[in-house]
C-alpha positions in Angstrom: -9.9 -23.9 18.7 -10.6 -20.8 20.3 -8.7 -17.8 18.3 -7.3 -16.4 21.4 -5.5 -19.6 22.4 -4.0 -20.0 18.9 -2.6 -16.8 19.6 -1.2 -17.1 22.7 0.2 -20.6 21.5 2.1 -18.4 18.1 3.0 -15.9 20.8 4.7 -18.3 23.2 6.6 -19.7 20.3 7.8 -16.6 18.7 8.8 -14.8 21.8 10.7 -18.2 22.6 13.0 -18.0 19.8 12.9 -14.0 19.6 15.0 -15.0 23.4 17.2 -17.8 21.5 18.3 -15.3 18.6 18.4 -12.0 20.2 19.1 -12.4 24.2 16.7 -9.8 25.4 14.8 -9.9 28.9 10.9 -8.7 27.7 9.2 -6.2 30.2 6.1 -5.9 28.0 3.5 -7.5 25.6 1.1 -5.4 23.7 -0.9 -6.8 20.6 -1.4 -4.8 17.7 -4.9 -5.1 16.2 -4.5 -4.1 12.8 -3.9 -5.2 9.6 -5.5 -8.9 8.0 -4.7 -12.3 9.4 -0.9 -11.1 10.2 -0.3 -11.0 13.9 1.9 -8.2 15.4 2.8 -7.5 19.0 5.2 -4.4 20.0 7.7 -6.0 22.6 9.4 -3.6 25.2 12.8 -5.5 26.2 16.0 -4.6 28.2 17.4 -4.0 24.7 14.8 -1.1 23.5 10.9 -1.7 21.9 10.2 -3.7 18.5 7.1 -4.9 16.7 7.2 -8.4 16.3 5.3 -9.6 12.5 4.3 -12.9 12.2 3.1 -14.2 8.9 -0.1 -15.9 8.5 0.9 -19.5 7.0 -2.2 -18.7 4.6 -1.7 -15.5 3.3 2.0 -16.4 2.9 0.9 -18.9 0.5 0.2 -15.3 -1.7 3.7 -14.6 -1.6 7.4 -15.6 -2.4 9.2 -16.5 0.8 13.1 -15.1 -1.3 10.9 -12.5 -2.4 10.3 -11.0 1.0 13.6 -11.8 2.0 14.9 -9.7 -0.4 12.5 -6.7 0.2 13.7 -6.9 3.9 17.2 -6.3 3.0 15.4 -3.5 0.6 13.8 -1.7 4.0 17.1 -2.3 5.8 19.0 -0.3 2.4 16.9 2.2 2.8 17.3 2.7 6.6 20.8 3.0 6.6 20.4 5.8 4.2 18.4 7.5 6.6 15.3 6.9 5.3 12.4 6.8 7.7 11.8 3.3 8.0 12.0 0.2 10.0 15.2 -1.5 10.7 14.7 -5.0 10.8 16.7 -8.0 12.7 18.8 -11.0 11.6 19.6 -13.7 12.7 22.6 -16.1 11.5 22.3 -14.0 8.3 18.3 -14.2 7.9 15.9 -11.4 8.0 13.0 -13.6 7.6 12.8 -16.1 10.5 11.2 -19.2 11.8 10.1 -20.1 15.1 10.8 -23.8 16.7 7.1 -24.2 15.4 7.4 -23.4 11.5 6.1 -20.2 12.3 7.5 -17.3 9.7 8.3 -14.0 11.4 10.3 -10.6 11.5 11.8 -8.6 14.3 11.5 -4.9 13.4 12.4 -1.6 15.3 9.3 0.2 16.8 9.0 3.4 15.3 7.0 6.3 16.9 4.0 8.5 15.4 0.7 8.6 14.8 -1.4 7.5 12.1 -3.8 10.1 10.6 -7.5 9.1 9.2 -8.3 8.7 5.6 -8.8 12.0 3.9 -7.7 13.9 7.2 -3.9 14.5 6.2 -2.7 18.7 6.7 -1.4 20.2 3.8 2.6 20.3 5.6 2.2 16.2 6.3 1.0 16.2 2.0 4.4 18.2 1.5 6.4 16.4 3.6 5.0 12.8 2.3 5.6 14.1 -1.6 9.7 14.5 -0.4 9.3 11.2 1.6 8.0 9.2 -1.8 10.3 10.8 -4.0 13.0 9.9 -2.2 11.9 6.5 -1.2 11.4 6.3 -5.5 14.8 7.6 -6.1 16.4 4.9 -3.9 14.7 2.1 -4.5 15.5 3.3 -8.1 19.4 4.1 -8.3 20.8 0.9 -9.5 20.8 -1.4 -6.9 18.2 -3.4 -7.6 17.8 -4.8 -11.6 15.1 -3.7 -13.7 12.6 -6.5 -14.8 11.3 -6.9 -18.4 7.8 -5.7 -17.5 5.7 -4.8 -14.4 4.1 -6.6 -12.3 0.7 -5.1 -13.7 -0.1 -6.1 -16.9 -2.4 -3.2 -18.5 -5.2 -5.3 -20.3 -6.6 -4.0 -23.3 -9.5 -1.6 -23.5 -11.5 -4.1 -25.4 -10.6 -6.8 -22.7 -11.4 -4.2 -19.7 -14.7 -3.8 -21.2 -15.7 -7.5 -21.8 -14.8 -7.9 -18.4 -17.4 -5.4 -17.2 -20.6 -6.5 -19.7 -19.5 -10.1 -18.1 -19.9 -8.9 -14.7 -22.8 -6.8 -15.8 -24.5 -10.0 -16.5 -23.9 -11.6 -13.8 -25.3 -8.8 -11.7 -28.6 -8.7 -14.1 -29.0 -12.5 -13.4 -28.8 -12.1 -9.5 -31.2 -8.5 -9.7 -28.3 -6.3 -8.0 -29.4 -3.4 -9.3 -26.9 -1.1 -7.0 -24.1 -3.2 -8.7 -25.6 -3.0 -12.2 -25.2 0.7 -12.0 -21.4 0.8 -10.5 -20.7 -1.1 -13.4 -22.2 0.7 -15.8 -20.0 3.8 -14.3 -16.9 1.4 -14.7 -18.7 0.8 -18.5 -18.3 4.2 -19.3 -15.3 5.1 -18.0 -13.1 2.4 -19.1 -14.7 3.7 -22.8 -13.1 7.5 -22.3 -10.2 6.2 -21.7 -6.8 6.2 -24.0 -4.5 3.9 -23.0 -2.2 5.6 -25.2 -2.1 9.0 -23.3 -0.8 7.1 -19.9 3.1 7.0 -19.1 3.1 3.6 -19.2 7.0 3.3 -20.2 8.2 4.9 -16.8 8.3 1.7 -14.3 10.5 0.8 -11.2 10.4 -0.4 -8.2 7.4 0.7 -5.6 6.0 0.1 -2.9 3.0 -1.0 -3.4 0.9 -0.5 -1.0 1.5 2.8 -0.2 -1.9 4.1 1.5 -2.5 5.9 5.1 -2.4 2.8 6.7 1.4 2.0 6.2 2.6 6.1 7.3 3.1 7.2 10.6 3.4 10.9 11.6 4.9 13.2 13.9 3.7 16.2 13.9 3.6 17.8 10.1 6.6 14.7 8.9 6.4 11.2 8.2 8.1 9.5 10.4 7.9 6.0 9.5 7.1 4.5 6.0 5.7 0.9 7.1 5.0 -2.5 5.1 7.1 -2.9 2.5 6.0 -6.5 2.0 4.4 -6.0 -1.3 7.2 -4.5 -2.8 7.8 -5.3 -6.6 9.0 -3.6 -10.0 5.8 -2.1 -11.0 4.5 1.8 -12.2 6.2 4.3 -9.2 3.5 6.5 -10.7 1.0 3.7 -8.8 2.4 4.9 -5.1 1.6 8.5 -6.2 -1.6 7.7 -6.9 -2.6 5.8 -4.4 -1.8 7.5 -1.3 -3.4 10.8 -2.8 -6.4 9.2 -3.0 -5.9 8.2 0.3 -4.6 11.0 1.8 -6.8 14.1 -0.4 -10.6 12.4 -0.8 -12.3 13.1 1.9 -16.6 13.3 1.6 -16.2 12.0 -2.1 -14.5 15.1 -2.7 -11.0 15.5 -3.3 -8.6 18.0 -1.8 -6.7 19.3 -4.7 -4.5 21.8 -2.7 -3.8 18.3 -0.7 -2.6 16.5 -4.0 -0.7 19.9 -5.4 1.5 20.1 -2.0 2.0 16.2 -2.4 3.3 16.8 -6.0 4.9 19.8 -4.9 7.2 18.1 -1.9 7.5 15.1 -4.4 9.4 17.1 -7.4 12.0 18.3 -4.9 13.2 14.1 -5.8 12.0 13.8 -8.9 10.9 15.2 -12.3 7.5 15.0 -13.7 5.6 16.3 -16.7 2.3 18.4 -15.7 0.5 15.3 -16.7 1.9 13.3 -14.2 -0.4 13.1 -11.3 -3.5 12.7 -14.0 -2.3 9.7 -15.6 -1.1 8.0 -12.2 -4.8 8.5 -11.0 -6.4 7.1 -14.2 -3.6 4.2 -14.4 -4.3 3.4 -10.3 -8.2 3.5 -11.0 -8.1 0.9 -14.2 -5.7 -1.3 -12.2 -7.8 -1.3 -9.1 -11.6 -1.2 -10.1 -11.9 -4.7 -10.6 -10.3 -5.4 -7.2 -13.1 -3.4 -5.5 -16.5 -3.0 -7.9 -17.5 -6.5 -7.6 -20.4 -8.5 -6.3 -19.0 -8.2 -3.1 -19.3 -3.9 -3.1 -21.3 -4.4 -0.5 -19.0 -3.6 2.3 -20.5 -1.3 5.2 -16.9 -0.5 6.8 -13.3 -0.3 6.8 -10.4 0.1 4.2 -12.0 -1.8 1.8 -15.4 0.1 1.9 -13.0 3.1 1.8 -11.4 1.5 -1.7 -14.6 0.8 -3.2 -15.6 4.8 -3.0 -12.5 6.3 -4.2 -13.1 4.0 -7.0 -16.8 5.1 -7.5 -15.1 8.6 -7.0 -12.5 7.6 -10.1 -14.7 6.6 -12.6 -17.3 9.4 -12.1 -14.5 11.8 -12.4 -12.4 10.1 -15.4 -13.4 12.6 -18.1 -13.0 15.9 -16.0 -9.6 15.1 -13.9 -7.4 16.7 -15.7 -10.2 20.2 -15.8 -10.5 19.2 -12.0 -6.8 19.4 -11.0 -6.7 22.2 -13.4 -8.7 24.2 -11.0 -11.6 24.6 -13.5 
């Protein structure tokens, strides 16, 4: 069936019971094309604008349906502390709805701002984004929720790492992808400098977890909306840190260090950090998330995940100087 039907058909459906549960008149429909296989559309009613979420039934299969109910009453936590995120809707007592259809859904507040590119964040919106995360960390972090027995990423071993690159590395050899062969050889080498030892790896807590450009909006030098929560889990807060520096400071495989010292700056107004701290989150973020992106499918021209694979690449060329590097030497 043609994918623009099967939209309209999950669009009809949704908006039907978004009318049942909430009793708004809708003045306007306008999709929102981004993000994978989720389908959002921001709704202008009688009753103010939302973004309407509905969840692939495929990629849901990736994820625990209490799970995300709980991280919705999370988001709502946080917003009634006045943090900048979206509020989002229940009905008879559920956050996470379903249509008349079986479709799974959410009904969220529309927040304004901008997004800003990869790499193209001002040294104010670092600042102001190091504050936002610390705080976000603090919350998320004060008790409400229980601490879990581990994280939700397991550090393998070194030994284990490495076996799991000299497999790949075959793999590569027997298919002649010489382009691969040598970004895992990088990985190789890397993954041998590294002491799992030297990492904070006893500091864990709840996170975001997906905490990259993509998911902040902006108004002017402030965040004002911290989006997608859905992958939130007890994990390494050090991981968020991490990951939306690389995001927000590498820009021409270069990265911005003044961009990732205003971040830290802004974030130790919420919390305190050793002088190591920003180091170790970028080694821990790179030996969790190489093996996501250096694969046999590297080949990807465009997009986020081409944009992952290089500040990878950028990682593991830059494992044994980091700490010289954001040292200024």
């Amino acid at each position: 069936m043609n994918t623009n039907i099967v939209e309209e058909k999950i669009l009809t459906d949704l908006l039907e019971a978004c009318k049942q549960a909430f009793h708004f008149r809708i003045l306007d429909i306008t999709p929102v094309k981004r993000g994978w296989l989720n389908l959002k559309w921001i709704i202008t009613t009688d009753s103010g604008k939302f973004l309407l979420k509905q969840y692939n039934q495929d990629r849901l299969k990736k994820y625990n349906e209490e799970e995300l109910s709980n991280v919705f009453a999370q988001q709502n936590r946080l917003h009634q502390e006045g943090f900048p995120c979206p509020k989002v809707y229940s009905y008879n007592d559920q956050l996470f709805l379903k249509s008349e259809q079986g479709e799974r859904f959410i009904l969220m507040d529309f927040c304004e701002g901008s997004l800003v590119m990869p790499g193209k964040i001002s040294l104010e919106q670092m600042y102001h984004l190091g504050t936002v995360t610390g705080r976000m960390h603090r919350l998320l972090n004060d008790g409400t929720l229980k601490k879990k027995s581990s994280p939700e990423f397991i550090v393998p071993s070194t030994e284990d790492r490495l076996s799991y690159w000299k497999k790949l590395s075959d793999v590569a050899r027997e298919n002649y992808n010489t382009s691969l062969l040598y970004e895992i050889k990088k990985q190789y080498e890397a993954t041998q400098f590294i002491d799992l030892q030297d990492l904070d790896l006893h500091t864990t807590g709840w996170a975001h977890r997906d905490f990259w450009v993509d998911n902040l909006l902006f108004t002017n030098d402030h965040v004002s909306a911290v989006l997608d929560f859905d992958r939130m889990k007890y994990d390494y807060p050090q991981l968020d840190v991490a990951r939306v520096i690389m995001s927000g400071a590498l820009h021409n495989h270069e990265l911005d260090t003044s961009l990732a010292f205003s971040f830290l700056e802004g974030y130790r107004t919420q919390q305190n950090v050793s002088d190591m701290y920003l180091t170790n989150a970028l080694l821990l973020l790179w030996y969790m998330e190489s093996t996501w992106w250096i694969h046999p499918k590297i080949e990807f021209k465009s997009g986020p995940p081409k944009r992952f694979v290089d500040e990878m690449k950028w990682l593991a060329e830059n494992v044994s100087r980091l700490q010289d590097l954001l040292n200024g030497k």
